[in-house]
TORSEKOL-649865 format. One record per residue: residue in one letter; x, y, z of N, C-alpha, C in turn. Coordinates in steps of 0.02 Angstrom, whole numbers, plus 50000, padded with zeros to 5 digits. Layout:
AXYZXYZXYZ/...
***
This chain:
X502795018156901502755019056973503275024156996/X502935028357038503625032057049503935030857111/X504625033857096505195031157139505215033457208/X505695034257257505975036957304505985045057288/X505965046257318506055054057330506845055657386/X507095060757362507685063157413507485061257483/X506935068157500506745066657577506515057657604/X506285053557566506005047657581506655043557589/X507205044057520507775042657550508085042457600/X508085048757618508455052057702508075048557754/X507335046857738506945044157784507395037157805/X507285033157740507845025457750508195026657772/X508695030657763509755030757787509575031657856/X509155035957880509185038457975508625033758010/X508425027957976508175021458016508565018858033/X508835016958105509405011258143509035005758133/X509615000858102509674995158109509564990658171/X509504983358167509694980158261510364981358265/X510764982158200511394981258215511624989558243/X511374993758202511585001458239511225002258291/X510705000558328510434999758409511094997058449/X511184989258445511644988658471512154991058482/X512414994658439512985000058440512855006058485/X512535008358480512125013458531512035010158586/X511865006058607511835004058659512495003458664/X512695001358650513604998458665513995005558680/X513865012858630514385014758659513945020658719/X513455020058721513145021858793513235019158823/X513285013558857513765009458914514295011458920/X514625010958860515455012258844515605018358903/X515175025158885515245031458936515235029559005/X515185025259014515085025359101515455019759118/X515915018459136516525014659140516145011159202/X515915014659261515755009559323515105003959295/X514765006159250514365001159237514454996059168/X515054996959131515084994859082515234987459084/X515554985159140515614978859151515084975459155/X514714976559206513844975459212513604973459124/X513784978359095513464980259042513524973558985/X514354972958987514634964658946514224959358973/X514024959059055513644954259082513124953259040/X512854956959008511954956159014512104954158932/X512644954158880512524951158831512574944158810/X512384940558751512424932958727512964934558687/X513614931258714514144930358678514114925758604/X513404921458613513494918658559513124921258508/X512524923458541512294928558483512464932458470/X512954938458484513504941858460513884939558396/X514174934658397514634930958352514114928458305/X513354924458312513094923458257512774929958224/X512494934458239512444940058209512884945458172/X513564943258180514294946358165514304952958193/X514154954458271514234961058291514924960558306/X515014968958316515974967758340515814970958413/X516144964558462516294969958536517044968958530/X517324974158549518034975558551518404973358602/X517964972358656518284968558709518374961458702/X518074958658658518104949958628518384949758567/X519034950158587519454946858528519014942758444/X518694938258475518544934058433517834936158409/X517724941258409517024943658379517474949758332/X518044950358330518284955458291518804954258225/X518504955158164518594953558119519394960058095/X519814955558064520574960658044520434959257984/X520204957657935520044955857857519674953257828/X519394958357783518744953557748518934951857662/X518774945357636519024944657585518404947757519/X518374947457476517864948557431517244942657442/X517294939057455516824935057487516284937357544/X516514939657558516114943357637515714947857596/X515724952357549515354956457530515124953957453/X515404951057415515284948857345515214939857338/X514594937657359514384932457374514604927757304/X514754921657301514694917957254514224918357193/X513524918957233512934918857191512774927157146/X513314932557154513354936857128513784936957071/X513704941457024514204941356960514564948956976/X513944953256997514404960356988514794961157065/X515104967357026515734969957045515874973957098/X514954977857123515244984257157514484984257205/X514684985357270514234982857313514144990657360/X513514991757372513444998457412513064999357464/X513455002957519512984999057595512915007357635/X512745008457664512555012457731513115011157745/X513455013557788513955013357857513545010157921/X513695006357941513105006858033513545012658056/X513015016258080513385021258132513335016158191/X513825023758242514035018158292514605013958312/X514535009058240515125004158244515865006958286/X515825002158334516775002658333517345004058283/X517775008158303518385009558245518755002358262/X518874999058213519334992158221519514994458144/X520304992058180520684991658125520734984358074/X520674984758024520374980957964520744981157919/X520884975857849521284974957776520754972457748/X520574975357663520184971557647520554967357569/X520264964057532520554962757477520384965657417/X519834972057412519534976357366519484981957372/X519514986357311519604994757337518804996557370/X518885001557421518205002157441518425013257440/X517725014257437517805022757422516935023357479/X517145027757524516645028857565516415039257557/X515765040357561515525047657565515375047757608/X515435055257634515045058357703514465063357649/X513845060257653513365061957625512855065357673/X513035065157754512895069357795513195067457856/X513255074357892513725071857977514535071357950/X514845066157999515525066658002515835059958015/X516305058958002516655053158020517395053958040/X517815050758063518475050858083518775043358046/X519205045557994519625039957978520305037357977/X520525034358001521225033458021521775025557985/X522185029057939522765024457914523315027357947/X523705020157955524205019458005523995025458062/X524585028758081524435035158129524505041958116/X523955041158062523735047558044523075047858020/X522555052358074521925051758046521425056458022/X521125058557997520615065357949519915066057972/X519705069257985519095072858005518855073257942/X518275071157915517805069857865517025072157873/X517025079157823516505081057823516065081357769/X515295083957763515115080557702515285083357640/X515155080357600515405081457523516225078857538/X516645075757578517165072357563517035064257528/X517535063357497517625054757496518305053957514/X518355045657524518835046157521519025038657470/X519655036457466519775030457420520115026557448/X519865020657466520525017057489520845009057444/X521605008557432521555002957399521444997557452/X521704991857394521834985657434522084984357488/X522214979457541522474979357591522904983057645/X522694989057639522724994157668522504993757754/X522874993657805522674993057866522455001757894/X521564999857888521225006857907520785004957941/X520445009957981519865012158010519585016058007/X519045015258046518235021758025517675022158073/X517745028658103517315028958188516845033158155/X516315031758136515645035458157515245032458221/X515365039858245515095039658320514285041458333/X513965044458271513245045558295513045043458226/X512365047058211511955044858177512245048158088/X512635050758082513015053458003512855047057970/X512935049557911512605044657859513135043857793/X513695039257811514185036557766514025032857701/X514075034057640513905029657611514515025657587/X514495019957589515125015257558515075010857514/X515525011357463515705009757408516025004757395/X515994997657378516454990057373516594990257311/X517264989757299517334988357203517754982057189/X517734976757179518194970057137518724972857136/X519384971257142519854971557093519794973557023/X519704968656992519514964956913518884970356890/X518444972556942518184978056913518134984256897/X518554985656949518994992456937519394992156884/X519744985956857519854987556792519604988656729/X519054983256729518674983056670518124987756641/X517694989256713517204993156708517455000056691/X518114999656702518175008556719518985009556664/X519015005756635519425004656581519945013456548/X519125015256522519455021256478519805026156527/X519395027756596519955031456619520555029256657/X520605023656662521335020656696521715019256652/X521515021256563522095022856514522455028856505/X522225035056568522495040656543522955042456605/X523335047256590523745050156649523595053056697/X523105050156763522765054956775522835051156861/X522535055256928522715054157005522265046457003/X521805045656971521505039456982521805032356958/X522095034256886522385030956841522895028656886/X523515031756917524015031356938523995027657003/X523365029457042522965026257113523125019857104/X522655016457041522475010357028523135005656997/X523595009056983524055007456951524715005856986/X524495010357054525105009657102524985002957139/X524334999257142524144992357167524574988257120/X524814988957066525054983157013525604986157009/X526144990957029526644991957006527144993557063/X526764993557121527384996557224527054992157260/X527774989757301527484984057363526874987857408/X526814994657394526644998657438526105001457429/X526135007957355525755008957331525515014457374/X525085018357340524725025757361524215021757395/X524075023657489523735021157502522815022557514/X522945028357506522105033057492522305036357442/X521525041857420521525047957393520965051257417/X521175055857457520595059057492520355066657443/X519835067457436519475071357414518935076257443/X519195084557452518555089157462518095090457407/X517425085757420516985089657352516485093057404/X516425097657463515815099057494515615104957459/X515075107257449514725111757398514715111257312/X514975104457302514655103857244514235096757239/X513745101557235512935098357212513075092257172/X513555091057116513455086957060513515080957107/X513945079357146514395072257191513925069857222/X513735074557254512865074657323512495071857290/X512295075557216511945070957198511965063957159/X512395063257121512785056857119512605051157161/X512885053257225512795047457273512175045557293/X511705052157298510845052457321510565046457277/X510555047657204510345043957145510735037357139/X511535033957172511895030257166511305024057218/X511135030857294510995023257350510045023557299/X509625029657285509055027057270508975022657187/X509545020457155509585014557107509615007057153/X510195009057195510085001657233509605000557287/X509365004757322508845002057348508234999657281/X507765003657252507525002557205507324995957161/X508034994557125508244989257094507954990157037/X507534994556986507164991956932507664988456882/X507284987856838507774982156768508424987456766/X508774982756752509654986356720509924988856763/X509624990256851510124993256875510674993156904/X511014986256886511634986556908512254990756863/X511774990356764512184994856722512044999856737/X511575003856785511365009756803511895012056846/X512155006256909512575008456959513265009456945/X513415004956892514065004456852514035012156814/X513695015656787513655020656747513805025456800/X513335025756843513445031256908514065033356949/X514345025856967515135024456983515375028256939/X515595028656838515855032256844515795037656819/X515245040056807515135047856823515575051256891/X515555047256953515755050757016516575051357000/X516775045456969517685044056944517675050756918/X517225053456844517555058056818517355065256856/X516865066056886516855071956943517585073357010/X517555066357006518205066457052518845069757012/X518915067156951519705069056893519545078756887/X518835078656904518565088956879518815090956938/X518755089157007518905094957055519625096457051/X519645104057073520365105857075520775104457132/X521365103357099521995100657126522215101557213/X521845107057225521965109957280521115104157341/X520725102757297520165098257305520425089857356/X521105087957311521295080557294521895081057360/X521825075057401522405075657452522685069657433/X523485069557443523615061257447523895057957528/X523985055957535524465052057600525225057957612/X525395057857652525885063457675526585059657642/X526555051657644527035048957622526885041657571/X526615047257498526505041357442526885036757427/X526845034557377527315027957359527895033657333/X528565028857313528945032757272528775034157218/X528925040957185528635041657106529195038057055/X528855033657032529115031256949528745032256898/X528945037256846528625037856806528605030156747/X529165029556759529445022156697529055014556734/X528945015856809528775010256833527775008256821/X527565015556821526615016256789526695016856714/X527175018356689527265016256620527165009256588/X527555005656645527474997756631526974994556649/X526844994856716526084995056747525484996056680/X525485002456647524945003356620524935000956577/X525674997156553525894993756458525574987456488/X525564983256521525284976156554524484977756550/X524254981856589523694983156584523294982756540/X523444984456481523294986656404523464983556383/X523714976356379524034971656345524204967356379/X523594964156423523764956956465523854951056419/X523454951356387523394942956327523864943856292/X524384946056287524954948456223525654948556270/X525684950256307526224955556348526654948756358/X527304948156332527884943456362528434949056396/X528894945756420529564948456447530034952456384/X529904948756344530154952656290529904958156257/X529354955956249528864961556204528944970356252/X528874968656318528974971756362529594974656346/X529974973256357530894975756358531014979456299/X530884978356239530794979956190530454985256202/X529904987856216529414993856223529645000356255/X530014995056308530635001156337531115001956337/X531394999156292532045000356268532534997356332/X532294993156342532584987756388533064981256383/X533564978856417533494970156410533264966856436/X532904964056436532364957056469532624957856538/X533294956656551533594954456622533434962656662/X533634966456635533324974056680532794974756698/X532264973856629531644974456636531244968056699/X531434963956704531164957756742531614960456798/X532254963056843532204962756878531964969456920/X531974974656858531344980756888530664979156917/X530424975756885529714973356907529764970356957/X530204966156979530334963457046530454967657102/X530934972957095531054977557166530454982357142/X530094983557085529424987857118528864985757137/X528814978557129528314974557164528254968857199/X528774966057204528884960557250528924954757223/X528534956757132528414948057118528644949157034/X528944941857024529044942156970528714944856889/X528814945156842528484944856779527904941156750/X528284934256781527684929956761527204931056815/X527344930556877526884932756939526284936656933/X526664943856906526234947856901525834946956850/X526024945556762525544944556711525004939056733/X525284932956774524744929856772523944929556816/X524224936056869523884939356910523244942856882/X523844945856836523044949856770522574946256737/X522894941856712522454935256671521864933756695/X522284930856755521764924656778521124933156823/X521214938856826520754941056835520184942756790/X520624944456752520124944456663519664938756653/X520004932156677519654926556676519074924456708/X519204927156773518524928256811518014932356788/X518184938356771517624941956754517324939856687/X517494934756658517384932556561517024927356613/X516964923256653516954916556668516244921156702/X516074924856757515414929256796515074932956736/X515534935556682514884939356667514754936756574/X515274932256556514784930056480514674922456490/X514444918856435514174913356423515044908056366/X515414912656358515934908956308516374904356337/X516414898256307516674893756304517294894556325/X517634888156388518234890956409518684892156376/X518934888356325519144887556269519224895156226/X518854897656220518814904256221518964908956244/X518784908656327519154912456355519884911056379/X519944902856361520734905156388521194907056306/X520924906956274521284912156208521304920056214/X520924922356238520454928856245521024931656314/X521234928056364521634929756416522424927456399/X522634923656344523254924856325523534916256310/X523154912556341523444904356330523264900356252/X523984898356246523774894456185523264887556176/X523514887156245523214878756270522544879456336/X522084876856313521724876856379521754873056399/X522134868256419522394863756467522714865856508/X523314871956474523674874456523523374880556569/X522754884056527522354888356568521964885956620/X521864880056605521254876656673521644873856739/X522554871856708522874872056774523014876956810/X523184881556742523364888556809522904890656832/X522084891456816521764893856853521444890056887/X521624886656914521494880156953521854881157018/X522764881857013523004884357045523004890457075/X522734896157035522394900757049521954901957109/X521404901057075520654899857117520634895657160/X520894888657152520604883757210520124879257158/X519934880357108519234875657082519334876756994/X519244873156948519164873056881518784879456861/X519014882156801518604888156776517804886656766/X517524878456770516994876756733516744878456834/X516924875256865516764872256961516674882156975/X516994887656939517234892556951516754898256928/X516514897356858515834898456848515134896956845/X515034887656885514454887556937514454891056992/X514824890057028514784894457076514694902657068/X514644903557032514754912457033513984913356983/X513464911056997512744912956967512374920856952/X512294922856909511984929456908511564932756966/X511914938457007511424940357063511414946857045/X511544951757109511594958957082511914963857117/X511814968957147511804972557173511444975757229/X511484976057285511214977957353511334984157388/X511004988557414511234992457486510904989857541/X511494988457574511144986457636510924990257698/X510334991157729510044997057783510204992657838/
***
């Protein structure tokens, strides 16, 4: 059967939603200040809130953080979720708990961390990590595509290149190694075809869905990673005020990385020609949290993703993530999670991958 076509694509992305109507309606009111009051009159505050629209004038219809839950349902296993933008939407400022990477695949957007914000045109992306307090005003009909990635999957899936020395590597690395951390990476790719198309073929896999395509979307993801590592330097923007540079501190970062099930305080210190007591309290002023803190941070993510995406015995995986005892793995990740690794992988049932229109 054959697929989508480009133009049929474009057809989907520039269909409004109820939810991008409403928005349109909303910020056409918005323009006319004498009638905008009128305007709050005539809506259902409660259907507002059960539909999850945001009015900005109601506090409590406006969401400051979404956890991986909100977008990566229980009943899902994978990692990386891909939606439309609603145009429209209000800019509200937001934290999320997963890296998200958005395209201007046509039109424009305005995005703003802390108080400083970028004019985004197409063929840009941009990257944002974790809990990062940002926003994102598309005001008409431009066609954003956005990108949700796990934690835990940004590591795994994308493994080989977050072993090398490279702006992405270091991105992902600055989440595990600065209270702070590089908080975007903005990118000009406009006029090259390869990205455009990338993303064209990224949203017509997920709409689509045939067999395998979530290893289809996973593959695509990172094709765009290594198009991103090709553009030139002059291409790649960072934040005006990155994290501090440590070279010795993504050194360690990346030695953990590469050696979660193994990695002690010692083994560590040793690697860098360290004593335990330096090395443990480096890791503390570059991240806030201890040694054990942080290793067991890694683990128990490894654990999740062994627990969503194979069939092996816990027992297994808590050898496979570094514990001698799975007694002692089912407490910590107990303490962890909230629920037993067994309570931890019912809940998390094979689903897939979505764009949502």
């Amino acid at each position: 059967m054959d697929g989508l076509n480009d133009a049929q694509l474009m057809e989907r992305l520039h269909t409004l939603n109820e939810s991008e109507l409403f928005y349109r309606r909303y910020r056409l009111a918005k323009s006319s200040p004498d009638l905008f009051d009128a305007y709050l009159q005539t809506l259902d505050r409660e259907q507002v809130r059960r539909l999850d629209l945001i009015v900005p004038e109601w506090p409590d219809t406006v969401p400051t953080e979404y956890q991986e839950d909100s977008y990566f349902p229980r009943s899902q296993t994978e990692g990386i979720h891909v939606f439309k933008h609603n145009c429209f939407t209000p800019a509200i400022a937001h934290r999320h708990n997963f890296f998200e990477m958005f395209f201007v695949l046509e039109g424009r957007c305005v995005h703003q961390v802390r108080d400083s914000h970028a004019v985004l045109s197409p063929g840009d992306l941009c990257m944002i990590r974790p809990n990062v307090i940002h926003s994102l005003d598309v005001s008409d009909e431009s066609v954003i595509i956005d990108v949700l990635i796990r934690k835990s999957t940004f590591r795994h899936y994308f493994y080989s290149i977050l072993q090398g020395d490279n702006l992405l590597a270091n991105f992902f690395l600055s989440t595990l190694c600065s209270k702070r951390g590089i908080d975007y990476l903005l990118f000009h790719a406009g006029g090259e075809e390869s990205m455009h198309r990338a993303f064209v073929e990224l949203c017509i896999e997920c709409l689509e869905q045939h067999d395998y395509y979530s290893v289809m979307v996973n593959a695509i993801v990172s094709r765009i990673f290594v198009l991103l590592l090709r553009l030139r330097p002059e291409q790649c923007q960072l934040p005006g005020d990155p994290m501090e540079k440590s070279d010795t501190v993504l050194q360690i970062a990346r030695y953990l990385n590469a050696n979660t099930a193994s990695a002690t305080l010692g083994s560590l210190a040793e690697q860098f020609h360290y004593s335990p007591e330096y090395a443990s309290r480096l890791i503390k002023q570059a991240t806030g949290r201890t040694f054990i803190q942080l290793l067991t941070t890694l683990r128990m993510e490894n654990a999740e993703r062994m627990l969503r995406d194979t069939s092996l015995p816990i027992t297994d995986i808590a050898s496979a993530v570094g514990y001698e005892s799975s007694e002692h793995f089912i407490r910590t990740f107990r303490k962890y999670a909230g629920l037993t690794p067994s309570g931890y992988r019912h809940k998390n049932r094979p689903g897939g991958i979505g764009l949502a229109l």
